[in-house]
DOBA-522485 format. One record per residue (C-alpha): x, y, z; residue in one letter; residue number from 1. Coordinates in steps of 0.02 Angstrom, whole numbers, plus 50000, padded with zeros to 5 digits. Example, Ala and Ser with C-alpha at 12.3 -4.5 7.8 and 13.67 -1.06 7.14 Angstrom:
[node [50615,49775,50390],'a',1]
[node [50684,49947,50357],'s',2]
// end
This chain:
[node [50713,49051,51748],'x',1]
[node [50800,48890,51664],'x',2]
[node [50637,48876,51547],'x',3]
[node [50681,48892,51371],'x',4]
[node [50613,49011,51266],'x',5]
[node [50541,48967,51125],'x',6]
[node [50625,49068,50965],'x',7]
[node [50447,49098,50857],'x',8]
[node [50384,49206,50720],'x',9]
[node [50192,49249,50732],'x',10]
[node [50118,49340,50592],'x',11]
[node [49986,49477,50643],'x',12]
[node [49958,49584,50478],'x',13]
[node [49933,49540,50284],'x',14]
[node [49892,49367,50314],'x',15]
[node [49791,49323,50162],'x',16]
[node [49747,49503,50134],'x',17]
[node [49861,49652,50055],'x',18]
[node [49895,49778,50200],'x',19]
[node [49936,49789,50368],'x',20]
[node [50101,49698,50373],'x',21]
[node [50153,49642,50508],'x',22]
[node [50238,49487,50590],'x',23]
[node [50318,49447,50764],'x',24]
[node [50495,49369,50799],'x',25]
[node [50531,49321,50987],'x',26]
[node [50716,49273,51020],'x',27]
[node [50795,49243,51214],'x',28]
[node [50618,49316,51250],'x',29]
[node [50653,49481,51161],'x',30]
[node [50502,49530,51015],'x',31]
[node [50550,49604,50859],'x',32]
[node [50392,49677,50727],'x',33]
[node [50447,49691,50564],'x',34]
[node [50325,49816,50502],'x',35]
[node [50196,49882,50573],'x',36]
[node [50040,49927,50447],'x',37]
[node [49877,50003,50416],'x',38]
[node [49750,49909,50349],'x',39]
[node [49655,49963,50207],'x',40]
[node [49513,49935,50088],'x',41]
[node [49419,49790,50119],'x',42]
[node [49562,49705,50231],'x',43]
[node [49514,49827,50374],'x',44]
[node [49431,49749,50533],'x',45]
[node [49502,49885,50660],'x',46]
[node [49646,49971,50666],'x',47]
[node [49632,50040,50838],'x',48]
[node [49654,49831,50914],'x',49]
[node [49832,49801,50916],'x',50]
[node [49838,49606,50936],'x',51]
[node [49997,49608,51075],'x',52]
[node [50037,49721,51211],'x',53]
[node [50112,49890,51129],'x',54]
[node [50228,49893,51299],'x',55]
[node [50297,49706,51276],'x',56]
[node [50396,49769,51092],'x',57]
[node [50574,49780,51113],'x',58]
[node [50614,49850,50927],'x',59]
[node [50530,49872,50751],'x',60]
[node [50616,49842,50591],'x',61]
[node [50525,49945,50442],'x',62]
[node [50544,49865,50278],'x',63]
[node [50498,50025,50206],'x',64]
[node [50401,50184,50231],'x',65]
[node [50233,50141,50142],'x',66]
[node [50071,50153,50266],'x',67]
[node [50021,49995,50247],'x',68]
[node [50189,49944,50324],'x',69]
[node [50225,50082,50425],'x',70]
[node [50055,50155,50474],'x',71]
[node [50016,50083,50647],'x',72]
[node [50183,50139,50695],'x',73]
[node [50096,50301,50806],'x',74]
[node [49974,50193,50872],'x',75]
[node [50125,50056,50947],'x',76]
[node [50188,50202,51018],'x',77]
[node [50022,50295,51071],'x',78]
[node [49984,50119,51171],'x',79]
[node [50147,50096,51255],'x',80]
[node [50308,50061,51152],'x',81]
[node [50456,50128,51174],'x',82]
[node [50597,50035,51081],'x',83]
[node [50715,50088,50919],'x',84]
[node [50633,50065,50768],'x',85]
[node [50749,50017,50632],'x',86]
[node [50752,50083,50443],'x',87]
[node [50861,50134,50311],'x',88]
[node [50920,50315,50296],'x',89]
[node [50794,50361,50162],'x',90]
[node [50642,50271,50253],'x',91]
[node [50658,50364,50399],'x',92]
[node [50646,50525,50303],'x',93]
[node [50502,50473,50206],'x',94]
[node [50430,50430,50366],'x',95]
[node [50433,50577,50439],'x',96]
[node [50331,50639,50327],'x',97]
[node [50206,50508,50305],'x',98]
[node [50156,50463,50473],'x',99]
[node [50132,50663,50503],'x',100]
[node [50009,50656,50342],'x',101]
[node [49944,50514,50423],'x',102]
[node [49911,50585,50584],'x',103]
[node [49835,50738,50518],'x',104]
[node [49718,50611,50422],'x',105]
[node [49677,50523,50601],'x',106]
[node [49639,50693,50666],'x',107]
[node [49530,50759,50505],'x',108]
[node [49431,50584,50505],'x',109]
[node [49413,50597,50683],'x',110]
[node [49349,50776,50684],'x',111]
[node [49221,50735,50524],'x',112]
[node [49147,50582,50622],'x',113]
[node [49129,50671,50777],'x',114]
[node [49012,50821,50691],'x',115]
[node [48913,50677,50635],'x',116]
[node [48915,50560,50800],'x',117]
[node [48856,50727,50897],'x',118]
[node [48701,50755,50775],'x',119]
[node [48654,50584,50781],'x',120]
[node [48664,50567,50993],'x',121]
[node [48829,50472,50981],'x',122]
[node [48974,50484,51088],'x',123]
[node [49137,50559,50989],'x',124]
[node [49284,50431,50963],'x',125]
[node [49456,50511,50955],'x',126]
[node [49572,50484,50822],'x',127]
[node [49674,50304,50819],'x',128]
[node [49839,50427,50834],'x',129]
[node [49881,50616,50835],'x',130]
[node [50008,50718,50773],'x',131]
[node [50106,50717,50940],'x',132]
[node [50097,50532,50929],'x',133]
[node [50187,50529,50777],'x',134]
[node [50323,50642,50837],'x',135]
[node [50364,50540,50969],'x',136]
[node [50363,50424,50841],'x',137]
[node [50487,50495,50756],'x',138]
[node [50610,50513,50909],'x',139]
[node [50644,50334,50915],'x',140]
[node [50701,50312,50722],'x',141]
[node [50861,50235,50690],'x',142]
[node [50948,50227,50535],'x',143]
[node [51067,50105,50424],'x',144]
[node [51131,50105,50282],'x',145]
[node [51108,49946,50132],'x',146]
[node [51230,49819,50154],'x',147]
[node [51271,49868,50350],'x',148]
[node [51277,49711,50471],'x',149]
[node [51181,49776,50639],'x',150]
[node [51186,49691,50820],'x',151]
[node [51019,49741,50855],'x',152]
[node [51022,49645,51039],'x',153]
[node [51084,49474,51107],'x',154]
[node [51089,49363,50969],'x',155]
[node [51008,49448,50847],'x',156]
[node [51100,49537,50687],'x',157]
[node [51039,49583,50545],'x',158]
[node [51059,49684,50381],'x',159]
[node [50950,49773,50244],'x',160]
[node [50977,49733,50066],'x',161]
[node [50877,49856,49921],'x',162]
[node [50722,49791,49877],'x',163]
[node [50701,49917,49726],'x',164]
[node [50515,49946,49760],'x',165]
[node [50504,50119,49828],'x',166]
[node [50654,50232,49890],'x',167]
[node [50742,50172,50047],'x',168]
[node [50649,49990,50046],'x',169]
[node [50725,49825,50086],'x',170]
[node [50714,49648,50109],'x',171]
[node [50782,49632,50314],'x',172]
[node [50904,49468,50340],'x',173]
[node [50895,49400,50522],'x',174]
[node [51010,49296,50609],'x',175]
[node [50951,49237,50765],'x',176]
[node [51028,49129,50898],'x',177]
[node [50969,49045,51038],'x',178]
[node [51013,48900,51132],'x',179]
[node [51166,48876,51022],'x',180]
[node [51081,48863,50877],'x',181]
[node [51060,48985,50721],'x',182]
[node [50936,49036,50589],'x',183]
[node [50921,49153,50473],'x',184]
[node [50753,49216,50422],'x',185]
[node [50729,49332,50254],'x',186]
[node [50590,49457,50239],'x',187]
[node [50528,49519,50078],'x',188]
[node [50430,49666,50125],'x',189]
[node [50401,49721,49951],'x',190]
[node [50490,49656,49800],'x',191]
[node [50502,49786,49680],'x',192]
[node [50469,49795,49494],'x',193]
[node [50614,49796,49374],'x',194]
[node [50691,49948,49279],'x',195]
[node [50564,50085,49357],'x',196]
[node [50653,50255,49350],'x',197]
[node [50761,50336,49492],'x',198]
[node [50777,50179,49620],'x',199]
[node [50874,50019,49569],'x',200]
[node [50822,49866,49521],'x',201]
[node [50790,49731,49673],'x',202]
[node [50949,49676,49763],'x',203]
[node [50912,49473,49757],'x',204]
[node [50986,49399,49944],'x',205]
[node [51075,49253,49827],'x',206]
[node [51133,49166,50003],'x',207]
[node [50947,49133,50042],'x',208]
[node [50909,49086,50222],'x',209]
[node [50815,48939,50331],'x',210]
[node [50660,49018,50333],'x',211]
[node [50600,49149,50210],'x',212]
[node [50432,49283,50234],'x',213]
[node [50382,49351,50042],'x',214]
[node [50257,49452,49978],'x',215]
[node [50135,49388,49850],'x',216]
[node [50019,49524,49768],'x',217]
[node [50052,49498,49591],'x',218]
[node [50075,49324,49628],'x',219]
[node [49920,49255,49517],'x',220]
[node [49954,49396,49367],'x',221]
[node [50096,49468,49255],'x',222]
[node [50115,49641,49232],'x',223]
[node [50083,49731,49051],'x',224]
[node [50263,49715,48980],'x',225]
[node [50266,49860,48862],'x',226]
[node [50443,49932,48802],'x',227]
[node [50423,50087,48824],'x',228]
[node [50267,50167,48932],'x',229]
[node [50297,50351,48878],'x',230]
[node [50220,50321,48718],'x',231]
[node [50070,50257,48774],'x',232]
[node [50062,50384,48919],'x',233]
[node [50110,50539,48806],'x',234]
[node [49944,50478,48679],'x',235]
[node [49817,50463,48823],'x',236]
[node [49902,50654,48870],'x',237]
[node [49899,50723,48685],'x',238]
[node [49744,50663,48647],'x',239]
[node [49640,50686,48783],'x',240]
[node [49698,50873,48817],'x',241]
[node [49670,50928,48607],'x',242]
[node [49488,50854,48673],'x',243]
[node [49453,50979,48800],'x',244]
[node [49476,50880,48936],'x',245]
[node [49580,50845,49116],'x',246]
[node [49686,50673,49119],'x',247]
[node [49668,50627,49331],'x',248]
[node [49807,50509,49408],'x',249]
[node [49758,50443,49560],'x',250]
[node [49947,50419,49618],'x',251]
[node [50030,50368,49796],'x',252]
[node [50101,50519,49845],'x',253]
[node [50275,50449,49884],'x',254]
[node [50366,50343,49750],'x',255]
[node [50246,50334,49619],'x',256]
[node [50221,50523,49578],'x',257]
[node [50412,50532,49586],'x',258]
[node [50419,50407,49440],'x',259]
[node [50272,50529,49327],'x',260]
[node [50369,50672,49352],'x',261]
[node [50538,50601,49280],'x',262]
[node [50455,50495,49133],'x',263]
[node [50342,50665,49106],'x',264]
[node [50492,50753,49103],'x',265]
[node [50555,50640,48973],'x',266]
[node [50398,50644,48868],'x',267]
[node [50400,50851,48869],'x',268]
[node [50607,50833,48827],'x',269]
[node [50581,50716,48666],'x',270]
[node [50434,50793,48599],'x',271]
[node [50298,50671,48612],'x',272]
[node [50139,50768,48640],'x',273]
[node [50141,50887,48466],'x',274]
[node [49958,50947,48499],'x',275]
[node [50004,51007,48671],'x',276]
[node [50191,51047,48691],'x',277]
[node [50206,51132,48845],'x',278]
[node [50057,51059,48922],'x',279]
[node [50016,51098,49131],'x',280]
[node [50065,50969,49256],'x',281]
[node [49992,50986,49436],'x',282]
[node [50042,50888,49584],'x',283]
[node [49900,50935,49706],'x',284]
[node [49987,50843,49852],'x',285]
[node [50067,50949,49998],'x',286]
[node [50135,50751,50043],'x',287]
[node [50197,50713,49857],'x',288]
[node [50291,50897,49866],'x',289]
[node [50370,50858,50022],'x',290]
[node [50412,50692,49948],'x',291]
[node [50471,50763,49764],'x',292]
[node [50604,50858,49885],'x',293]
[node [50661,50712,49959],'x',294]
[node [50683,50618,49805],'x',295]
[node [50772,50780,49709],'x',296]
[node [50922,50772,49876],'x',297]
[node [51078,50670,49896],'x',298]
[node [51049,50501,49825],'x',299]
[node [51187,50438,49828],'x',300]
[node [51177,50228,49870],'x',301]
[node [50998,50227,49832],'x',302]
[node [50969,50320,49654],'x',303]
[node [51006,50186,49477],'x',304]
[node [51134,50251,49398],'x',305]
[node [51036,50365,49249],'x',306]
[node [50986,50456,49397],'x',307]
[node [51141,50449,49468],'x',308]
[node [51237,50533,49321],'x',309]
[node [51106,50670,49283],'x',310]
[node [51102,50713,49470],'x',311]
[node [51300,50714,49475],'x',312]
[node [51282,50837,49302],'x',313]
[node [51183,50949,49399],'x',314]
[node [51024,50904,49321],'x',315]
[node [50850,50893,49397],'x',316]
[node [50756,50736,49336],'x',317]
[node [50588,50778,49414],'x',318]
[node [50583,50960,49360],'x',319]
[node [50536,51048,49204],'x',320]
[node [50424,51188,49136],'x',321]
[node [50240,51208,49174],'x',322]
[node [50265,51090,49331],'x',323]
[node [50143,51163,49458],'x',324]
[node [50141,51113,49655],'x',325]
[node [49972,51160,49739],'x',326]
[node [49958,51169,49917],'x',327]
[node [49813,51249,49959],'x',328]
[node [49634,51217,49963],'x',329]
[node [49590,51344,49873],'x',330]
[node [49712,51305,49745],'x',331]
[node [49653,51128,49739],'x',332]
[node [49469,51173,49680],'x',333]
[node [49532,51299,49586],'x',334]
[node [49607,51170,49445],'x',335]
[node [49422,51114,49405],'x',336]
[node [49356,51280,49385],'x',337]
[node [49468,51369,49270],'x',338]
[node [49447,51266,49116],'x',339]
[node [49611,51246,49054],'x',340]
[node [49639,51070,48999],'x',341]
[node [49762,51009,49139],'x',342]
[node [49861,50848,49192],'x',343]
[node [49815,50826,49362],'x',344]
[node [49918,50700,49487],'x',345]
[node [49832,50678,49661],'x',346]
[node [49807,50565,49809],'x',347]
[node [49792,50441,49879],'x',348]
[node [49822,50308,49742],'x',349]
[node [49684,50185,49789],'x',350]
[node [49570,50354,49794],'x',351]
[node [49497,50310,49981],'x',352]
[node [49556,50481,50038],'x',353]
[node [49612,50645,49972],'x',354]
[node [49600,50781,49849],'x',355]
[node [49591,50645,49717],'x',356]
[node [49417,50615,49771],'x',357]
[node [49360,50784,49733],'x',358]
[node [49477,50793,49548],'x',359]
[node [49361,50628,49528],'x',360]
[node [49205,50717,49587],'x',361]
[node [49230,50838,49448],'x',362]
[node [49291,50734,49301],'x',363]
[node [49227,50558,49295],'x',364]
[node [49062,50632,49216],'x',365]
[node [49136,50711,49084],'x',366]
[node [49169,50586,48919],'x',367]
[node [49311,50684,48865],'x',368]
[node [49431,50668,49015],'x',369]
[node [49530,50524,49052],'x',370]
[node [49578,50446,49220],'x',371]
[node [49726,50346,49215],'x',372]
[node [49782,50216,49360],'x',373]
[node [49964,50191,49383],'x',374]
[node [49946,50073,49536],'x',375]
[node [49891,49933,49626],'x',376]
[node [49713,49949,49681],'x',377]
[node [49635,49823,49828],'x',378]
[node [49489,49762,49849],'x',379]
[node [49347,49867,49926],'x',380]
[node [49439,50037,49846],'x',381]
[node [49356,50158,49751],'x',382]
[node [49488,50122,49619],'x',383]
[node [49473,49951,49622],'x',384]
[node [49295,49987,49576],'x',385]
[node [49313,50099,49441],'x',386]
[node [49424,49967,49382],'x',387]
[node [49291,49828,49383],'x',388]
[node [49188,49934,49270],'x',389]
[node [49065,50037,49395],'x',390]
[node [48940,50147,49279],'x',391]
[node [48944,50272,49440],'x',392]
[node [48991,50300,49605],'x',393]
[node [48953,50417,49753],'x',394]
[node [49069,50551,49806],'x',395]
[node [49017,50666,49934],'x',396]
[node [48837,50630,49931],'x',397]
[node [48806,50638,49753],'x',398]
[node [48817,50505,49617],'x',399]
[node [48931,50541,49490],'x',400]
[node [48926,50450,49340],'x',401]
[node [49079,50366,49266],'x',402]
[node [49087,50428,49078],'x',403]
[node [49265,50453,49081],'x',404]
[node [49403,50356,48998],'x',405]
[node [49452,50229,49135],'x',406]
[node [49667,50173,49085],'x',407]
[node [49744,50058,49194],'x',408]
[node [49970,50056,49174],'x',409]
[node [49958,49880,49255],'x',410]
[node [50178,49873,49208],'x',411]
[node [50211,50043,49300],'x',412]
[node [50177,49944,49480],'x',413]
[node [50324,49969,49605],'x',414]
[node [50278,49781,49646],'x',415]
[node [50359,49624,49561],'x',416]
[node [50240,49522,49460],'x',417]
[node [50204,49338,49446],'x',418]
[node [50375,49299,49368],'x',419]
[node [50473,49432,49459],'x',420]
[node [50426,49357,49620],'x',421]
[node [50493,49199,49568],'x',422]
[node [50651,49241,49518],'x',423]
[node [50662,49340,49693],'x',424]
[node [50652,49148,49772],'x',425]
[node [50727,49061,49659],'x',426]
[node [50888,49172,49662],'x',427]
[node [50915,49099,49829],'x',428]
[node [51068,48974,49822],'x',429]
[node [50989,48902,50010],'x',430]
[node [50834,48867,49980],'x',431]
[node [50721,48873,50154],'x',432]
[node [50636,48734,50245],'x',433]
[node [50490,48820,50266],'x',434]
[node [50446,48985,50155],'x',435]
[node [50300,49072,50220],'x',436]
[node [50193,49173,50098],'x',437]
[node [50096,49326,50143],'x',438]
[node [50029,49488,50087],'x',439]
[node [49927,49441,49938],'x',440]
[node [49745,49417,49917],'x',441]
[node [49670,49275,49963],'x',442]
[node [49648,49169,49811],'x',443]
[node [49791,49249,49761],'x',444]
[node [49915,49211,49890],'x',445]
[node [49856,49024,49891],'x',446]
[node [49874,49002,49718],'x',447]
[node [50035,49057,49727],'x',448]
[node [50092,48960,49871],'x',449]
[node [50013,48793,49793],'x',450]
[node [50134,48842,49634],'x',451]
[node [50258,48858,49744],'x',452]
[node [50268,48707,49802],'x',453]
[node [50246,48631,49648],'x',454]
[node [50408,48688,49611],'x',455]
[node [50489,48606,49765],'x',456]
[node [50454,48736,49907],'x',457]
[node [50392,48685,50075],'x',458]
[node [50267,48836,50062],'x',459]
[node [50119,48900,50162],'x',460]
[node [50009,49025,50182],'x',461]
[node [49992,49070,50368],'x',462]
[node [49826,49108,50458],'x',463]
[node [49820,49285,50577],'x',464]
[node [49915,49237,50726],'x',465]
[node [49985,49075,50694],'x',466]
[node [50143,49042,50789],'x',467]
[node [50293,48965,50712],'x',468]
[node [50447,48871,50821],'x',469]
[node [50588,48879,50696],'x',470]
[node [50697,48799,50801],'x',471]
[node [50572,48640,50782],'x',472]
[node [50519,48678,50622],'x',473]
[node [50342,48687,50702],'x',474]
[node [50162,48763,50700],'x',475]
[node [50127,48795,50899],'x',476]
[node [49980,48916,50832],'x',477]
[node [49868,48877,50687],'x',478]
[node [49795,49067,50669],'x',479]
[node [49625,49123,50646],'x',480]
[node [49559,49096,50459],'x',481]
[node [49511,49253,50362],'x',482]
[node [49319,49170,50378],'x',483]
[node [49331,49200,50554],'x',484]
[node [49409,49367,50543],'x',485]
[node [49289,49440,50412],'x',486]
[node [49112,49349,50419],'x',487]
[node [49047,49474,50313],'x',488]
[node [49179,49476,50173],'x',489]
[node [49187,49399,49993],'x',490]
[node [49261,49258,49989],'x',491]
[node [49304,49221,49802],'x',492]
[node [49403,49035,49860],'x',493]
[node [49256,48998,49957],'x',494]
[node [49165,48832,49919],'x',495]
[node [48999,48809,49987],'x',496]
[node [48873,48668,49950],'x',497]
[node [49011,48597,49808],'x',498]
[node [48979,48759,49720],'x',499]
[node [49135,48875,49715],'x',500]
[node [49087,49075,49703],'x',501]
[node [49118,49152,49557],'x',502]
[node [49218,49322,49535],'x',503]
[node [49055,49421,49480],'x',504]
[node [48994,49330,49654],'x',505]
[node [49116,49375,49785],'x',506]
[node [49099,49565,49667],'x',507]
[node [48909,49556,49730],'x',508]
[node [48971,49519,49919],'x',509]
[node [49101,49673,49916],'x',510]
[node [48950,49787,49851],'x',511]
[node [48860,49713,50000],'x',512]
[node [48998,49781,50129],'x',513]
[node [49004,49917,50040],'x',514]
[node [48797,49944,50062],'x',515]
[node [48822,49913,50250],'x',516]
[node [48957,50049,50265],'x',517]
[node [48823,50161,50151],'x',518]
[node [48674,50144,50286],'x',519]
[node [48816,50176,50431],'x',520]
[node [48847,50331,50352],'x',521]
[node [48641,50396,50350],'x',522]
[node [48620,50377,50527],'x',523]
[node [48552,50539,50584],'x',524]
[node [48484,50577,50421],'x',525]
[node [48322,50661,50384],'x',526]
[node [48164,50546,50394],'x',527]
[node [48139,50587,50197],'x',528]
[node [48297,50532,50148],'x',529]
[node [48293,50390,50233],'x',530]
[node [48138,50350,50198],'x',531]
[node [48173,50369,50011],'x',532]
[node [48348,50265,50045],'x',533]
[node [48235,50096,50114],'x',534]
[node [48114,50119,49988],'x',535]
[node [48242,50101,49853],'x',536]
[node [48325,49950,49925],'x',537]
[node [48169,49855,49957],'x',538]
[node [48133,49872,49782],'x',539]
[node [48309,49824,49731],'x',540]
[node [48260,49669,49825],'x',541]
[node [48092,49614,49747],'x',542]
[node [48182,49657,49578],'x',543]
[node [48321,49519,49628],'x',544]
[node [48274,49397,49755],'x',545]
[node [48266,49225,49699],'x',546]
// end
């Protein structure tokens, strides 16, 4: 009693890394998350360690409904919480369909490893969350609308502003008061892309703030600025189906397949693919369908205004003819068995998970198909790989061979680029006094913040758990370095001995994590194989040892 408390923002999640957003504000001793994310790819350490006490979180704000914002959500409330969590109208339906389809993931994952565990002698783990977990979840959503000024507890309001990167998002304004004084603290969550069909463009917050939290993972690159990406897209279709072949989009099931199916739609209305008019389209995603119905409702407040005006002309921008939703399983492997050159759109968009794994199974061998990447993919991802050129990769047990045609739609990312993200900041009229950057890559996101403050900013890039007093403008709490976090991982900023690492370097070093995660994966294999397995690596190692 009489001891002040210190207002502070801690960051726990995307610190230096891409997923797993998540950061801490205390004020008058109450502790808001914003976000609360999975981590993924190469970025995850252990999703099951929750670095604070589920119990002590009064509320959650959700920037939007993406996993790696939203996924840990179940777990917060698996270990304890029991607060509102906060989100626009159109995140909280998307989440309740993603963090089922998550849990039902946990569960699947759960139930694979545990066949395993018991033929190797190993004690089951259960999943990180179930499906009831996610339901009760779901009970404590609370929804507002864009532009809505909320009293979310003693001095504490804030209000969520369109962030144009996936339906519902936003950047979250906080003012927070304590001890007479006020600040206002801005959170990016994702700054989306510019003129990307159905949603609006990014809603800049031109009043700025005293302290602002941005993304940063485009912030080293810009994105392929093409005029029109139907063309381009409608070729790689035309072409590759009058060659026999499947064209495979590994596509996030919300958001992105939304924005195939209306410039597909627009490719099939104007004509574009003359050697295959009325070509198939399959969306083998129970998630995307559930999602595709969400997006086809009332949009009104969140839909541009194209989408607007067909909608209010009774017109259905994500249907048209030969559009095929599979469900089932057995409709799944069905599409690579019938022989009908097909476009097939599948998840999950990084390809760690999925049906997309088995559509990859069955068509990266084969020259005449075409996989095409509409996405960001992070480090330690199977797409990522692909991406960097592997000449084959092992799916289910068996290596597959990459003789496909690898595309990569770098522009059709729901994520600002370099100069996108710039003109986010530099649209505010208040600049901040301190403008932390996070979720970005490592390199990446320091780059970026040296730029930054080049151009004036007081910028960092925070550590996990550092602590920030923004009523002193202070550091209480360094955080842990990402060296510390991940021992193991490439480290392409990394200087050792004078000698930085290269890219084809810290490349070597994420094959190496990969290995380890390889020989995991054989225990309780048969003598042979393993056998076989060390014989092969030892040689790999007289071949390159220096």
């Amino acid at each position: 009693e009489g001891v002040r408390k210190t207002m502070q923002l801690t960051f726990y999640g995307a610190d230096k890394e891409v997923t797993g957003s998540c950061h801490c504000l205390t004020v008058n001793g109450t502790r808001i998350l914003i976000d609360c994310g999975l981590q993924q790819g190469a970025d995850e350490t252990d999703n099951a360690v929750l670095p604070f006490l589920a119990s002590s979180i009064d509320y959650v704000l959700v920037t939007h409904a993406h996993i790696d914002h939203s996924g840990r959500l179940p777990l917060l409330v698996k270990r304890g919480f029991h607060g509102e969590i906060l989100a626009t109208r159109k995140t909280c339906y998307l989440l309740s369909i993603m963090l089922r389809d998550s849990a039902h993931i946990q569960e699947m994952d759960a139930e694979t490893e545990a066949r395993k565990g018991r033929r190797a002698g190993r004690q089951p783990k259960g999943p990180l969350y179930t499906l009831e977990d996610a339901e009760d979840t779901l009970k404590l959503l609370s929804h507002c609308e864009y532009g809505e000024f909320i009293e979310l507890c003693k001095g504490v309001r804030v209000r969520f502003t369109d962030a144009g990167h996936l339906l519902g998002s936003a950047f979250i304004e906080v003012w927070a008061t304590e001890d007479g004084q006020t600040k206002k603290i801005v959170f990016s969550g994702d700054i989306g892309n510019k003129n990307q069909p159905i949603i609006r463009d990014p809603q800049y917050v031109y009043e700025g703030g005293d302290y602002a939290v941005m993304e940063s993972t485009y912030g080293d690159r810009e994105h392929d600025h093409m005029t029109d990406y139907r063309k381009p897209l409608a070729d790689i279709i035309d072409n590759t189906l009058a060659n026999g072949g499947n064209v495979v989009i590994p596509s996030f099931a919300v958001g992105r397949t939304q924005e195939l199916l209306y410039f597909i739609r627009e490719i099939k209305e104007r004509h574009m693919t003359p050697r295959n008019p009325n070509f198939p389209v399959y969306v083998d995603s129970p998630l995307a369908s559930e999602a595709t119905a969400i997006y086809s409702g009332n949009l009104h407040g969140y839909a541009d205004e194209e989408t607007a005006t067909l909608i209010e002309n009774g017109y259905e921008p994500l249907r048209f003819e030969n559009l095929n939703i599979t469900t089932s399983v057995e409709e799944s492997k069905a599409l690579n068995t019938d022989g009908v050159p097909k476009v097939i759109i599948s998840s999950s968009g990084m390809c760690e998970a999925g049906r997309i794994r088995h559509h990859l199974k069955h068509n990266l061998w084969r020259p005449e198909c075409a996989i095409v990447f509409v996405g960001y993919q992070a480090n330690g991802t199977l797409g990522r790989m692909l991406l960097d050129g592997m000449d084959s990769v092992k799916l289910f047990g068996e290596q597959i061979a990459v003789k496909a045609h690898i595309f990569n739609f770098r522009g059709l990312s729901g994520h600002a680029d370099h100069t996108g993200l710039l003109a986010w900041i530099d649209a505010f009229r208040q600049r901040p006094q301190k403008l932390f950057v996070v979720h970005g890559e490592r390199t990446c996101c320091e780059a970026f913040t040296s730029e930054l403050c080049m151009r004036g900013y007081d910028a960092v890039a925070p550590e996990f758990s550092a602590s920030f007093d923004l009523l002193t403008g202070r550091f209480t709490d360094e955080g842990i370095p990402p060296e510390r976090l991940h021992p193991k991982r490439a480290m392409i900023a990394m200087s050792q001995g004078g000698r930085h690492y290269s890219a084809a370097y810290a490349r070597l070093q994420q094959a190496q994590k990969r290995l380890e995660l390889v020989v995991q994966h054989n225990e309780g294999g048969a003598n042979k194989d393993l056998n076989r397995f060390t014989e092969e690596l030892l040689a790999l190692c007289t071949k390159w040892d220096r």
